[in-house]
C-alpha positions, 0 to 999 in steps of 0.5 A: 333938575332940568328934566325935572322941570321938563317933565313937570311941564309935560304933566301939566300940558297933559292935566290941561288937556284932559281937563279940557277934555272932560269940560268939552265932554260935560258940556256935551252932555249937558245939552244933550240931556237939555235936547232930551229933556226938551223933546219928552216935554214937547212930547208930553205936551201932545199927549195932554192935548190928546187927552183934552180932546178926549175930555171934549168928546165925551164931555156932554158941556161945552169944555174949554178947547185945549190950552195954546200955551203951558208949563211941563217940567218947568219948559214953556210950551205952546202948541196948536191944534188943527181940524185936519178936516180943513184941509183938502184929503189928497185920497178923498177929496174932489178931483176940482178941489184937488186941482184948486189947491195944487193950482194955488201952489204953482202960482203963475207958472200953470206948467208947475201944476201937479194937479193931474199927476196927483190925480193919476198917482191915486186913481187906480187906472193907468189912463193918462189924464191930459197933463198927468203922469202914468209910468211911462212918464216916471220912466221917461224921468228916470225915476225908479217907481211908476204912478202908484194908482192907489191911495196916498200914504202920507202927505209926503208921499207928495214929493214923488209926484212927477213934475213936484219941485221942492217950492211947490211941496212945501207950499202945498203940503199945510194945506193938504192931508190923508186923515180927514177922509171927506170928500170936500172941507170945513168951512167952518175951520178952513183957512182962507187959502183952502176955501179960495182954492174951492171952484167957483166960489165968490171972492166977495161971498168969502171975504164977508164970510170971513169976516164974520166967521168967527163971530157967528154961532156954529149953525149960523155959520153953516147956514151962511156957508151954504150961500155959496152955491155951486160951491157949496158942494165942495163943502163938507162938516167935519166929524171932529175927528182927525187933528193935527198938533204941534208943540214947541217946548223952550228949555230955560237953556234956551234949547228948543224942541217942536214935535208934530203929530197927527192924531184920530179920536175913536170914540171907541172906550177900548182905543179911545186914539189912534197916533197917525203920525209923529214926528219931529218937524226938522223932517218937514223940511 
């Protein structure tokens, strides 16, 4: 009897534990399903506001921009989408331009600035310029690669700069691209840190601009960009061709998800986009 009663406690201990078990490994499951199901509909969701933009392209009215907020498989999502054209072109951009915004990221400390070393890695010379960086200084910091004196890649090929420090890059990195391909920026859709970054431009020229921008029409607002002067050359229309798009998709668990892609509209009936960069955003970080 008592190795009955023994062993019947031993079954139960067991039944417990695999019970136990396999609550753990359902729940387990269920969030992954939710993550999964989260990440397609973030995921949809670029592909809705890719084919917006496409609708706008090619539509000859003025279309609705796409929706910042929307359902997809009963997950909210919001997104936005930015002219990559307001952001200053890591590959393209003028070299002062380039220097302005990189100045802007290091702050006070001017010995953080990475401007002449971003200059140096994508001139195609190894000339060094005052303050920049060529192999012998990637040696000299035991990095196992030299100025590449080429084009930049992605925007996080960044953090192999010589001198970049994790604060300086993720200041920088918003406000930079490789997809617009203009030499200077729009100032029609430039946020006020890249158009202060612009050298020589007036402070008090920008705040009124800034003020108004919103409400001008797209000609009046160029013509009052060309009051800028000097700093007018820094300045370029975007061809509305290059956008980055985020999207956040919230699951009803609680579960959320963003996915970031960088996207470029053709205009070409056979490839009508091209997909440059996509991503979840925790790869930012």
């Amino acid at each position: 009897m008592l190795l009955a009663v023994w062993l019947l406690f031993l079954l139960s201990g067991i039944a417990l534990g695999v019970a136990a078990t396999v609550g753990t490994d359902t729940h387990l499951t269920r969030n992954l399903l939710d993550q999964a199901q989260t990440r397609h509909a973030a995921q949809a969701a670029i592909y809705r506001i890719v084919l917006s933009l496409l609708k706008r392209r090619n539509s000859e009215s003025s279309d609705p921009p796409p929706p910042s907020s929307f359902e997809i498989g009963g997950m909210r999502v919001t997104a936005s989408v930015t002219d990559e054209c307001a952001k200053v072109d890591l590959n393209t951009g003028w070299g002062l331009l380039v220097r302005g915004i990189t100045s802007w990221a290091a702050g006070k400390d001017r010995s953080l600035d990475v401007g002449q070393p971003l200059l140096d890695w994508r001139d195609p010379d190894s000339h060094r310029r005052p303050g920049g960086a060529e192999d012998i200084d990637y040696a000299g910091a035991n990095h196992p690669y030299g100025a590449r004196d080429g084009v930049f890649d992605t925007v996080d090929e960044l953090r192999l700069l010589h001198g970049m420090t994790p604060e300086i890059f993720q200041r920088l990195a918003p406000h930079v691209t490789v997809d617009c391909l203009n030499a200077g920026i729009d100032p029609l859709v430039a946020s006020r840190t890249v158009l202060a970054a612009v050298p020589g431009i007036n402070r008090g020229a920008l705040l009124q601009f800034l003020a108004v921008r919103d409400r001008l029409s797209i000609e009046a607002a160029e013509a009052q960009a060309r009051g800028f002067g000097q700093a007018s050359r820094y300045l370029k229309n975007s061809p509305r061709s290059a956008f980055g798009i985020t999207a956040t998709a919230t699951h009803p668990s609680g579960s959320s998800v963003t996915w970031q892609a960088v996207v470029w509209i053709t205009g070409n009936a056979v490839r009508p986009y091209i997909i440059r960069t996509w991503r979840p955003v925790r790869d930012l970080d």
